[in-house]
C-alpha positions as CSV (number, residue, x, y, z in Angstrom):
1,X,0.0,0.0,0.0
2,X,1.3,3.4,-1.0
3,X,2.1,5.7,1.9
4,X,-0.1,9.2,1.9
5,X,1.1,12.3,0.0
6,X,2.6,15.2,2.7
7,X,2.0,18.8,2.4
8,X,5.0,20.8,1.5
9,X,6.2,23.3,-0.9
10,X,2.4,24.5,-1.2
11,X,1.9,21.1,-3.2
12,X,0.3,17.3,-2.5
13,X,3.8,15.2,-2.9
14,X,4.9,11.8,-1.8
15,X,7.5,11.6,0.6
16,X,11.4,11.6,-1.2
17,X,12.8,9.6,1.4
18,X,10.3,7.2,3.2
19,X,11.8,5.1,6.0
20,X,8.7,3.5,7.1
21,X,4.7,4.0,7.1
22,X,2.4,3.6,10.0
23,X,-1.3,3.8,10.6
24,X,-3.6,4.5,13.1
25,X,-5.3,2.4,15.3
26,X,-9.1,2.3,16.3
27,X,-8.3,2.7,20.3
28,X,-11.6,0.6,21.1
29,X,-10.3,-2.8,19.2
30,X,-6.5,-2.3,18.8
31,X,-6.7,-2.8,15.7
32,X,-4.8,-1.0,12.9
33,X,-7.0,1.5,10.8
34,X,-7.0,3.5,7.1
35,X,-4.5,4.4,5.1
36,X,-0.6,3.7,5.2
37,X,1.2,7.3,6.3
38,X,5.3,8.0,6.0
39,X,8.1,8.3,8.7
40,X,9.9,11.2,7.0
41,X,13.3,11.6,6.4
42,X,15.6,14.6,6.7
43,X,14.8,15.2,2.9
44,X,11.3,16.1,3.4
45,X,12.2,18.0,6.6
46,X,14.7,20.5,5.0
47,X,12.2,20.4,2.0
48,X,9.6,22.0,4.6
49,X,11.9,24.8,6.7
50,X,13.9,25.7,2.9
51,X,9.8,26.5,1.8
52,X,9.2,28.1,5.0
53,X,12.0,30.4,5.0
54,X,11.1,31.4,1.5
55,X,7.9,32.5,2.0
56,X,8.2,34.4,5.5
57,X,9.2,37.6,4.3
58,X,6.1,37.9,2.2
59,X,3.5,36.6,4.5
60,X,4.7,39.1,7.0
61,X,4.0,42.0,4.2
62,X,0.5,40.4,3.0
63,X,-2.1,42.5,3.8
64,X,-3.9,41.5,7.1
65,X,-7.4,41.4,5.1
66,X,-6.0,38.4,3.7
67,X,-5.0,36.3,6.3
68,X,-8.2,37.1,8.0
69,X,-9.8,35.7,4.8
70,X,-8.0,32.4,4.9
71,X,-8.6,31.9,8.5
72,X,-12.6,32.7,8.0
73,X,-12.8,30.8,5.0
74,X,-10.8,27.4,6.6
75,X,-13.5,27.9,9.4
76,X,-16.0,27.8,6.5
77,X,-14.3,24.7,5.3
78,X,-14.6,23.0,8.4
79,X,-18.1,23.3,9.0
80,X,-19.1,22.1,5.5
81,X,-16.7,19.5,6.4
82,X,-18.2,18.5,9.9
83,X,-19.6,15.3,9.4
84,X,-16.8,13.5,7.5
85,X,-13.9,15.4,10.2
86,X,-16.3,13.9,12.9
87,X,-16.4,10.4,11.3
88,X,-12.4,10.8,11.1
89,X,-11.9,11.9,14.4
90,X,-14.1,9.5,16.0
91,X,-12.6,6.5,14.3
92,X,-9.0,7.1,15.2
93,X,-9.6,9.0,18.7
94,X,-13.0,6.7,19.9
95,X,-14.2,10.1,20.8
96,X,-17.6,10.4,21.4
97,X,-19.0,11.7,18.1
98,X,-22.1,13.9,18.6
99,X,-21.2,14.9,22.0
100,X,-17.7,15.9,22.1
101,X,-16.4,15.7,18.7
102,X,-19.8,17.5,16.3
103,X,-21.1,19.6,19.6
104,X,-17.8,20.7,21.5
105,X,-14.8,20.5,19.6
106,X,-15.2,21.1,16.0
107,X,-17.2,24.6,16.6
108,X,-14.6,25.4,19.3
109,X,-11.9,25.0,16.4
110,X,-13.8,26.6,14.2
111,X,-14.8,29.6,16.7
112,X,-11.0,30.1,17.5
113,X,-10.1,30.5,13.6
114,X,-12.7,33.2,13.6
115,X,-11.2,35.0,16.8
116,X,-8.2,35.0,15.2
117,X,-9.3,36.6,11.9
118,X,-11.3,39.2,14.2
119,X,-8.1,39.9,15.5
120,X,-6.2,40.1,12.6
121,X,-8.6,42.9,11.6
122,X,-8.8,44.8,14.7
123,X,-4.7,44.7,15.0
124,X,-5.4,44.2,18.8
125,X,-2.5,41.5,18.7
126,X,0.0,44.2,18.0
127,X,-0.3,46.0,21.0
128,X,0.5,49.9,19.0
129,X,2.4,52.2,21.6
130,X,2.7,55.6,20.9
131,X,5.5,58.1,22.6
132,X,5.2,61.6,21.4
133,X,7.4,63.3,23.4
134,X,10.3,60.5,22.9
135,X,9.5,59.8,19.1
136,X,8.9,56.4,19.6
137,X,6.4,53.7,18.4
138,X,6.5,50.1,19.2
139,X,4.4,47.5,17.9
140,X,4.4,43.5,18.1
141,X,5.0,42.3,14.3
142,X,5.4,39.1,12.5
143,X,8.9,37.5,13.4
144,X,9.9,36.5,9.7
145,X,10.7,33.2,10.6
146,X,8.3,29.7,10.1
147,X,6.7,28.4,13.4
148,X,6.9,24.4,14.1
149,X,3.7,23.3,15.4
150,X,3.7,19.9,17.4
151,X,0.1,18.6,17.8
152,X,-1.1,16.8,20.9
153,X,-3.5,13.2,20.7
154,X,-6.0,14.6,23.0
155,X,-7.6,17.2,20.8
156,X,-7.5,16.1,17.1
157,X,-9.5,19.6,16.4
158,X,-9.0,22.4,18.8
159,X,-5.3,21.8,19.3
160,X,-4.5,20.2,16.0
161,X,-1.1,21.3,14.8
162,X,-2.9,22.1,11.3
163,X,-5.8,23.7,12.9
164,X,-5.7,24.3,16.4
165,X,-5.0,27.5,18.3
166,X,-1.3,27.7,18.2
167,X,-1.8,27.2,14.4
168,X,-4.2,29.7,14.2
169,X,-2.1,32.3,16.2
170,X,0.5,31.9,14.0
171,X,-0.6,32.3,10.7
172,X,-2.5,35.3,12.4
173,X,0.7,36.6,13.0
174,X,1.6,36.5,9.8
175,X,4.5,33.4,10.0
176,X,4.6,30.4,8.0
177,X,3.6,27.1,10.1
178,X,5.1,23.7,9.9
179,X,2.6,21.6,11.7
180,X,3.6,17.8,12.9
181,X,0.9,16.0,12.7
182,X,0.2,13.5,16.0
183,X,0.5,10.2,14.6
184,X,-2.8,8.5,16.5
185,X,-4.9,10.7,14.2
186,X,-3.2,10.9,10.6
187,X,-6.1,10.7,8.5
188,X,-8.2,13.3,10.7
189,X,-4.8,15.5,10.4
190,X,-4.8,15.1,6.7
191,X,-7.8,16.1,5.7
192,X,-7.8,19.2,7.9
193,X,-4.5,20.2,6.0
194,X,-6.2,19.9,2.6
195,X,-9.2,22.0,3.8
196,X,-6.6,24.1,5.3
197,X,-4.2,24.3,2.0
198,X,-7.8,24.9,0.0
199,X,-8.5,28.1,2.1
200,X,-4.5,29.0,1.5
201,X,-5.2,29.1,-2.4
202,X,-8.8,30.8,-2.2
203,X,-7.1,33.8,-0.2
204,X,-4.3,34.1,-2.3
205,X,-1.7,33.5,0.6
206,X,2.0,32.0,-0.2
207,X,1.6,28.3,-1.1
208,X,4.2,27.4,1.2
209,X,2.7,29.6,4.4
210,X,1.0,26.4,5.7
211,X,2.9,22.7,5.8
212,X,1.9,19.6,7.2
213,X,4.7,16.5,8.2
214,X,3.4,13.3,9.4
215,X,5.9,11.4,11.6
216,X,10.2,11.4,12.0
217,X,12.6,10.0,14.3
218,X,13.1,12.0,17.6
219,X,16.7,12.6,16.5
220,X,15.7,14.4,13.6
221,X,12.6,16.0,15.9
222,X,15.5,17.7,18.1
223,X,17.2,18.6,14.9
224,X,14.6,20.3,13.5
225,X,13.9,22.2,17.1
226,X,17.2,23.3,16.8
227,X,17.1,25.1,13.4
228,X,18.2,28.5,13.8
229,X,16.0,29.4,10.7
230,X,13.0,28.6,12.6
231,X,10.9,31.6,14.6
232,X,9.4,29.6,17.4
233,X,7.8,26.1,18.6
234,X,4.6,25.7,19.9
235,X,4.1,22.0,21.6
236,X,2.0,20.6,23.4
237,X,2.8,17.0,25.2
238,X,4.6,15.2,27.3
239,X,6.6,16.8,29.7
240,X,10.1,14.7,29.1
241,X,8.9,15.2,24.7
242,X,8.6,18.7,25.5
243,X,12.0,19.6,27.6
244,X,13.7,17.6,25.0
245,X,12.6,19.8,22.3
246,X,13.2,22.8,24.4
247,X,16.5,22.5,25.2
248,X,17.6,21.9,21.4
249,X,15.4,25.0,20.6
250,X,17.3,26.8,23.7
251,X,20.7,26.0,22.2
252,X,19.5,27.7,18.9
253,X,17.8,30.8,20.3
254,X,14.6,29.5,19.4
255,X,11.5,30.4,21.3
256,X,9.6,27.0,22.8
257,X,6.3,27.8,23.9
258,X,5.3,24.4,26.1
259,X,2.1,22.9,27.4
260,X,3.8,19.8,29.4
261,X,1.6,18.3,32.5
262,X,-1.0,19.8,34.9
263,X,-2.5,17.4,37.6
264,X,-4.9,20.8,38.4
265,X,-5.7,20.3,42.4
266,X,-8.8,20.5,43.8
267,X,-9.5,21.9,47.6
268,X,-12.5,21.2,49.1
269,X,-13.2,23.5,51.8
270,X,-15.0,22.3,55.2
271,X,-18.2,24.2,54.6
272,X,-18.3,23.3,50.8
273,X,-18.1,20.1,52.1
274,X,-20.7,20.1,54.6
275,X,-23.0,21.5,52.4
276,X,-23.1,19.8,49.4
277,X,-20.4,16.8,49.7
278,X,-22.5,13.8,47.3
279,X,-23.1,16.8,45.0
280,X,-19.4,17.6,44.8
281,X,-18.9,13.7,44.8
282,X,-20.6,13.7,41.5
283,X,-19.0,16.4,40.1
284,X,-15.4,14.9,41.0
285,X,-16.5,11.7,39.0
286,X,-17.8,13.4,36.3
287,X,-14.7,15.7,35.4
288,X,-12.2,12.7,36.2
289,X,-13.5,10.5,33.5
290,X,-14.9,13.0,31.4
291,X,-13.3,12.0,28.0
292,X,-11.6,8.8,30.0
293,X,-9.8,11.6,31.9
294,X,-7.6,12.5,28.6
295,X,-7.4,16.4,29.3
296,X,-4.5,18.6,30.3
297,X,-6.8,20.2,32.8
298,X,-8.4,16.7,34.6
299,X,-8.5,17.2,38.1
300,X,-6.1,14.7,39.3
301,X,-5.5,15.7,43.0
302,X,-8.2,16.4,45.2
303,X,-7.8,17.4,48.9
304,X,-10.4,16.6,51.3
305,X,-10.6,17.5,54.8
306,X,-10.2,14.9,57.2
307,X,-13.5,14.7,59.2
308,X,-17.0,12.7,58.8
309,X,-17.9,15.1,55.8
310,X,-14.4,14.3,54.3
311,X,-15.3,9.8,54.9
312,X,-19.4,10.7,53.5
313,X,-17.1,12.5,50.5
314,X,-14.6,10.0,50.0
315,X,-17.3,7.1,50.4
316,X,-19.2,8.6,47.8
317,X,-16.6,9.5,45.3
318,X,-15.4,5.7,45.4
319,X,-19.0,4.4,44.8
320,X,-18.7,6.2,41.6
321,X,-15.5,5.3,40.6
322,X,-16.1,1.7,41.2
323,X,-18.8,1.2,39.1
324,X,-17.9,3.4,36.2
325,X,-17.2,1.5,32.7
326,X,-13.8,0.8,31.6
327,X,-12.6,3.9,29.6
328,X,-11.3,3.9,26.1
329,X,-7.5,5.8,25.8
330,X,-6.4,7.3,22.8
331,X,-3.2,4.8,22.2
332,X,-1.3,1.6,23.8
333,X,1.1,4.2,24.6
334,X,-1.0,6.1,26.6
335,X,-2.4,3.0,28.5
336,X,0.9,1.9,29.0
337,X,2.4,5.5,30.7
338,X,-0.8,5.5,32.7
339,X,-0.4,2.3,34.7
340,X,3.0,3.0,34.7
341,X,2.4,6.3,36.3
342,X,-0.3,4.6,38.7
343,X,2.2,2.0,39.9
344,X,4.6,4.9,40.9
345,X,2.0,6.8,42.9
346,X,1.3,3.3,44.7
347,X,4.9,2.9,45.2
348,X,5.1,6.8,47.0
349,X,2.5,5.4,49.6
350,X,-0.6,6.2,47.7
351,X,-3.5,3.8,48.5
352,X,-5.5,2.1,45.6
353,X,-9.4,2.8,46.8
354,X,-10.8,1.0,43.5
355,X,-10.0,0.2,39.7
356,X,-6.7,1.0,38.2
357,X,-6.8,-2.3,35.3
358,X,-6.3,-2.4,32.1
359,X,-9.2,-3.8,30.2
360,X,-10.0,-5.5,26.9
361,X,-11.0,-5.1,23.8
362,X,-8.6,-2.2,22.8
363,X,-6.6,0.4,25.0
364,X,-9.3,0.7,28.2
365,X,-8.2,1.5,31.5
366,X,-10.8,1.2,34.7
367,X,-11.3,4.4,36.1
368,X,-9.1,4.8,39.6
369,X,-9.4,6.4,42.7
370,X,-6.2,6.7,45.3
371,X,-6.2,8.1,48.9
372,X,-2.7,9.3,50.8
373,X,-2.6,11.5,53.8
374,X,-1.3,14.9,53.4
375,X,1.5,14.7,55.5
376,X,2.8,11.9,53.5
377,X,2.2,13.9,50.2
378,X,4.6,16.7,52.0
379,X,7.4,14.7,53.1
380,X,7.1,13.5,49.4
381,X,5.6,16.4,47.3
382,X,7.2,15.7,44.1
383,X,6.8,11.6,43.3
384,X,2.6,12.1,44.4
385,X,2.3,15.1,42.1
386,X,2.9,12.5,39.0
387,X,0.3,13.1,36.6
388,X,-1.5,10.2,35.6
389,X,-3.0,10.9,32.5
390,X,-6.1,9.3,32.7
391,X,-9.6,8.7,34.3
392,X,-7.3,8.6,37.6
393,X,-7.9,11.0,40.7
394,X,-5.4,10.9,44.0
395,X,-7.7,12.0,47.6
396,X,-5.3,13.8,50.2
397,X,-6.5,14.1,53.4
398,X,-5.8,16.8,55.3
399,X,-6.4,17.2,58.9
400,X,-7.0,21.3,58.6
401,X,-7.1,23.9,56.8
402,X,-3.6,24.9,57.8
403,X,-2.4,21.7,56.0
404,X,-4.3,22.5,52.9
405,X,-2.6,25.3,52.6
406,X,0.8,23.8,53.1
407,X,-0.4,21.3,50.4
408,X,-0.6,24.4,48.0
409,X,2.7,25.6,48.7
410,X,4.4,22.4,48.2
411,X,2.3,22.1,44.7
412,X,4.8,22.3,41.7
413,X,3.4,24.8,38.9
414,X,-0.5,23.9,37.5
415,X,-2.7,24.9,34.8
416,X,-5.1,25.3,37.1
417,X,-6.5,24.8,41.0
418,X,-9.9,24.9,42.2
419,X,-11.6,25.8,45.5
420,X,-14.7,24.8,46.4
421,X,-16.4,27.3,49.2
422,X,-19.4,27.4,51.5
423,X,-22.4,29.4,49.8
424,X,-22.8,31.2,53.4
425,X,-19.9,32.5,53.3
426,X,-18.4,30.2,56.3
427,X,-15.3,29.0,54.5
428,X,-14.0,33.0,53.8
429,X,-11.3,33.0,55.9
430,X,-9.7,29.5,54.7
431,X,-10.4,30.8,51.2
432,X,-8.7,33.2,51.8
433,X,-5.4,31.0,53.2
434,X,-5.8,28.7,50.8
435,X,-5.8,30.8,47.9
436,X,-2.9,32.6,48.9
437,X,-0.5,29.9,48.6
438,X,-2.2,28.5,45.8
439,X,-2.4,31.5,43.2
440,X,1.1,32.0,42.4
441,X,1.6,27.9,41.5
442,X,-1.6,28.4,39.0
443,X,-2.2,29.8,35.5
444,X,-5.9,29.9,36.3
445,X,-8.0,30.3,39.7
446,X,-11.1,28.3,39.8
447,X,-14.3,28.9,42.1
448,X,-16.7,26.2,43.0
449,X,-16.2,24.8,39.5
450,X,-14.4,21.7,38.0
451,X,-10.9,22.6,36.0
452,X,-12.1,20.5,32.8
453,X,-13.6,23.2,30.7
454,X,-11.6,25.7,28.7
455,X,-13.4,28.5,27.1
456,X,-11.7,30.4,24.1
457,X,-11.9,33.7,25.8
458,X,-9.6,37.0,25.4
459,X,-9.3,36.4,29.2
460,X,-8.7,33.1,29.3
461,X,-5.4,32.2,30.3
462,X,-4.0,28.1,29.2
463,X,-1.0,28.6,30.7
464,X,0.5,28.3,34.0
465,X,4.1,28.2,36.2
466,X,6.5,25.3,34.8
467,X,6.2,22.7,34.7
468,X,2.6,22.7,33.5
469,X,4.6,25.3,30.5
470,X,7.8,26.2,29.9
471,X,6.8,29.8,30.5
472,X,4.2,31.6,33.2
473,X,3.6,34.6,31.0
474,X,1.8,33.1,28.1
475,X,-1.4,31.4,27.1
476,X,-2.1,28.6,24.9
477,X,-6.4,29.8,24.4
478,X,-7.6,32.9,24.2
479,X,-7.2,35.9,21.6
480,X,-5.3,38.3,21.1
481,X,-3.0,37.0,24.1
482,X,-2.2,33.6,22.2
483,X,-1.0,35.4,19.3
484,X,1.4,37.2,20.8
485,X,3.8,34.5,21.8
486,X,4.6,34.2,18.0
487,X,5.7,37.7,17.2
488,X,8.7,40.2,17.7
489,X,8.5,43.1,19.3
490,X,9.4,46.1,16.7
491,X,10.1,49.4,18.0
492,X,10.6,52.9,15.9
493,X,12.6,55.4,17.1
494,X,11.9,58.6,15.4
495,X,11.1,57.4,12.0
496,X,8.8,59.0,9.5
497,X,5.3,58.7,9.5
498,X,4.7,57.5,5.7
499,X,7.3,54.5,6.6
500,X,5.8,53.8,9.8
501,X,3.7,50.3,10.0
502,X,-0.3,51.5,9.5
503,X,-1.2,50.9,13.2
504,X,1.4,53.5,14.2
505,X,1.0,56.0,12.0
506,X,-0.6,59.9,13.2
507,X,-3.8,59.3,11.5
508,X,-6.1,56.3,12.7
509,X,-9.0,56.1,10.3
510,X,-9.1,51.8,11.2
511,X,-10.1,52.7,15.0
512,X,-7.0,50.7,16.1
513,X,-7.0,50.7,20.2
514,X,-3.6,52.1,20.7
515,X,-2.0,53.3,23.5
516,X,-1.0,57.0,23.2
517,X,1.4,58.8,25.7
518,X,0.3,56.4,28.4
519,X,-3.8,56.5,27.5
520,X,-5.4,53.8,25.4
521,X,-7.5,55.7,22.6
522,X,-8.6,55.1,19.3
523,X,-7.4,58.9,18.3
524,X,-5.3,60.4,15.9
525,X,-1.9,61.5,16.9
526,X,-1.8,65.1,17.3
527,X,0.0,66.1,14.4
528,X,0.7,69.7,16.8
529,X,2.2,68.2,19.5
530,X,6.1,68.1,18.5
531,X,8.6,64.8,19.1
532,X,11.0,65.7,21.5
C-alpha cells in the first residue's frame, strides 16, 4: 500500500525519502485502521523549513485582510466538512462523536479560527504604543521566521497542529507554520491540512505559508527544534517530549512555547463540604473520567478534609468510581504510561481505593481512585504530584485547613487549581489562606467549578508556572493573548510617519485601540504636539 502524500512546498507530494509507514489504530479494538502514512526523512524536513523560510518575508508583508480571509474561509471549510472530520476523528480518537467531537470541539476550532481573523482585523495583537514626546512607536510584528507546530493526541481539532489555536495564532501573526501531525490521528490531520491548503489558495496567501509533516525520528525531531531558521515552537505534550525539544530550541535561540503536565488540584473546603459533599462527589467523578480523563486540565488531585464530611465524601466519590465502565484511551502508549504512572503513585504510599486495570478489547483503562494523607504527600511532594493521565484522581487528606494550605505551597506549577467554598460565606477565611498559597503555582484560579472546561476567551489564560509550560507569562487559548507568543516586538525610534507600519501612524482612520502617551485611545496622533 502506498504511503499518503505530505503537504510541502504548497503542493500534495509523496515523501522523497520514506523510511517506514504507520497507521492509526481504532483505540476501542486495537486494531490498525485507514491508510498507510510515511516516517519522514531529513529530505522532506529541509524540503519543509527551505519552503518556509522562502515564503516568510512575504507573509509578513500580506495584507492583514488576507489572512483574515484564509482563517474565516478554513472555518467555513470545516463546518461544510463537519460530518466527514467527525467520522475521522471518532474512528481514530473513539471520541464520542455527537457529543464531544460534532457539539464541543469542532465549533470550538472553528470559533478560534474566527477570533483569530477578528483579530487580525482589529490589530489588537500588536499592542500599537505611541511616545510623542520621545519619538517612539513600538508594535508586536510578524517574526519573519516559520513556526513548528507539534500537535497533541488529546484534541484532534481544537489543538491540531494544522488547525488548532497555536496554528491559528501563527498564521495570524503573519508566519509560516510547519505543523507535525500526532500520529494516532493521521487521516483526521490530513484532511484538515487539505481543507486548510484549500482556504490558502482561495485567499491568495504564499503556497508554502502552511505545511503539514506526518511522523520522524526523535533525532531528527531535536534537529529540527534546533534550526536557527526557525521563529518559534509551539508544543503541546509530554513533559520529558517537550524539555527535549526545548532544550535543542534553547541552544538555537529558538522560542519553545510548552504545554507539558498539569494534575490541576482541587481543595474542598469544610463548609463546601458540609454543604453539598454527594453533589461535589458527583461532580469529581464526572470531570475525572470526562473523556476517559484524557485532558490537560483533569482534576487529578483532590484534597479533602479529614473529618465525617471528608469519609461521606470519599465514600461517595469511590462508589462512583467503582462502578464506572472501563474507559477507552487514545493509544497503547497512553495505557501503557498510565499504569506506569499509577504504579509509581502506589509505590510513593498512595492507596489504591478502586479500579486501576487495564481492560480488553482495545486500549481501556478502569477508572481509579487513590487516597494518601497529606502529611505523607509533603514529606514526598514531588513523586505524588505525577500526573497520571487518565480517568485517575489521587484523595489527600488533610487534617485542617492549615495543612491545605501547606499542600498548596508544596504544589509544583499547574494549569489550574480549584476551591470549592461554602455558599454562606463560612469558608472565607480559609479561602482566603488557601488561595494565597495556591495563586502564584496556577495559571488559572477556579471557584466552586471543576478545571475541565476551557473556554476560548480573550481572558482566558491556558497557561500556567513550569512545569505545566515552559513559560508563566503566556497562554495557549484565548485571543489576542495567544497570538502574541509568536511575534517580535518592533520598535521605531523617530522614523517617518509614511514608513511607519499602519497601526502607528498619526492618522487612525481603522479605529485601532492604541496606546497614546500612556492613555489607550482610538485617536489620531496630534500632528501639533512636537517629538522631542
Amino acid at each position: 500500500m502506498a504511503a499518503q502524500p505530505l503537504l510541502i512546498a504548497g503542493s500534495w507530494r509523496p515523501a522523497s525519502e520514506l523510511l517506514a509507514t504507520f497507521r492509526a489504530e481504532d483505540p476501542a479494538t486495537g486494531n490498525p485502521i485507514g491508510a498507510e502514512f510515511p516516517v519522514n526523512g531529513a529530505a522532506d524536513v529541509e524540503a519543509a523549513i527551505a519552503a518556509a523560510v522562502a515564503v516568510a518575508d512575504e507573509l509578513a508583508r500580506t495584507p492583514p485582510e488576507r489572512i483574515a480571509a484564509f482563517l474565516d474561509a478554513y472555518a467555513d471549510g470545516i463546518e461544510r466538512d463537519a460530518e466527514a472530520l467527525v467520522a475521522l476523528a471518532h474512528a481514530e480518537t473513539a471520541l464520542p462523536a455527537e457529543t464531544r467531537l460534532a457539539k464541543v470541539e469542532l465549533p470550538r476550532t472553528s470559533n478560534q479560527l474566527r477570533q483569530a481573523a477578528r483579530a487580525v482585523r482589529d490589530f489588537s495583537w500588536t499592542q500599537p504604543v505611541i511616545d510623542t514626546a520621545a519619538g517612539l512607536r513600538t508594535h508586536r510584528a510578524p517574526l519573519h521566521k516559520p513556526v513548528l507546530v507539534f500537535g497533541p493526541n488529546n484534541f484532534p481539532f481544537a489543538f491540531n497542529a494544522i488547525a488548532g489555536s497555536d496554528f491559528a495564532s501563527a498564521i495570524a501573526a503573519r508566519n509560516p507554520v510547519i505543523a507535525k501531525a500526532h500520529p494516532s490521528h493521521p487521516a483526521t490531520s490530513e484532511r484538515l491540512a487539505q481543507l486548510a491548503h484549500a482556504a490558502l489558495r482561495e485567499a491568495g496567501l504564499p503556497a508554502a505559508a502552511v505545511q503539514m509533516l506526518h511522523q520522524f525520528d526523535p533525532a531528527l525531531g531535536l534537529k529540527l527544534a534546533g534550526d536557527p531558521r526557525l521563529g518559534a515552537i509551539g508544543f503541546t505534550g509530554s513533559r520529558a517530549g517537550g524539555l527535549a525539544l526545548k532544550a535543542a530550541a534553547d541552544a538555537a535561540g529558538v522560542p519553545a512555547y510548552l504545554e507539558l503536565s498539569s494534575v490541576n488540584p482541587v481543595f474542598l473546603l469544610p463548609g463546601a463540604l458540609a454543604e453539598r459533599g454527594d453533589a461535589l462527589a458527583q461532580e469529581f467523578f464526572n470531570s475525572c473520567t470526562m473523556g476517559s480523563g484524557q485532558f490537560c486540565t483533569n482534576p487529578g488531585v483532590v484534597v479533602v478534609p479529614r473529618n465525617a464530611d471528608g469519609d461521606a465524601f470519599v465514600a461517595a466519590a469511590t462508589a462512583h468510581f467503582s462502578t464506572a465502565a472501563a474507559g477507552v484511551l487514545f493509544s497503547r502508549g497512553v495505557l501503557e504510561h498510565l499504569q506506569r504512572n499509577v504504579d509509581i503513585l502506589r509505590e510513593a504510599g498512595a492507596e489504591l481505593l478502586t479500579g486501576g486495570n487495564a481492560a480488553g478489547p482495545g486500549h481501556r483503562y478502569q477508572p481509579a481512585l487513590l487516597q494518601a494523607d497529606a502529611a505523607r504527600f509533603l514529606r514526598a511532594p514531588q513523586v505524588l504530584q505525577t500526573e497520571a493521565f487518565g480517568p485517575v484522581g489521587l484523595l489527600l487528606r488533610a487534617d485542617d485547613v492549615a495543612q491545605m494550605a501547606a499542600v498548596a505551597a508544596a504544589l509544583e506549577g499547574n494549569l489550574t487549581g480549584t476551591l470549592y467554598s461554602a455558599t454562606d460565606g463560612s469558608d472565607a477565611a480559609a479561602w482566603a489562606q488557601v488561595s494565597a498559597a495556591l495563586r502564584p503555582r496556577v495559571g488559572r484560579l477556579i471557584g466552586n467549578r471543576m478545571p475541565t472546561g476551557v473556554a476560548v476567551s480573550p481572558a482566558m489564560n491556558h497557561g500556567g508556572p513550569y512545569p505545566s509550560t515552559g513559560h508563566p507569562g503566556f497562554t495557549a487559548v484565548g485571543m489576542p493573548a495567544a497570538i502574541q507568543r509568536f511575534t517580535a516586538l518592533h520598535c521605531y525610534d523617530h522614523v517617518a510617519d509614511p514608513q511607519l507600519p499602519p497601526e502607528l501612524r498619526d492618522r487612525n482612520p481603522g479605529g485601532v485601540a492604541r496606546q497614546i502617551d500612556g492613555r489607550w485611545c482610538v485617536d489620531d496622533v496630534d500632528a501639533r504636539t512636537p517629538a522631542a
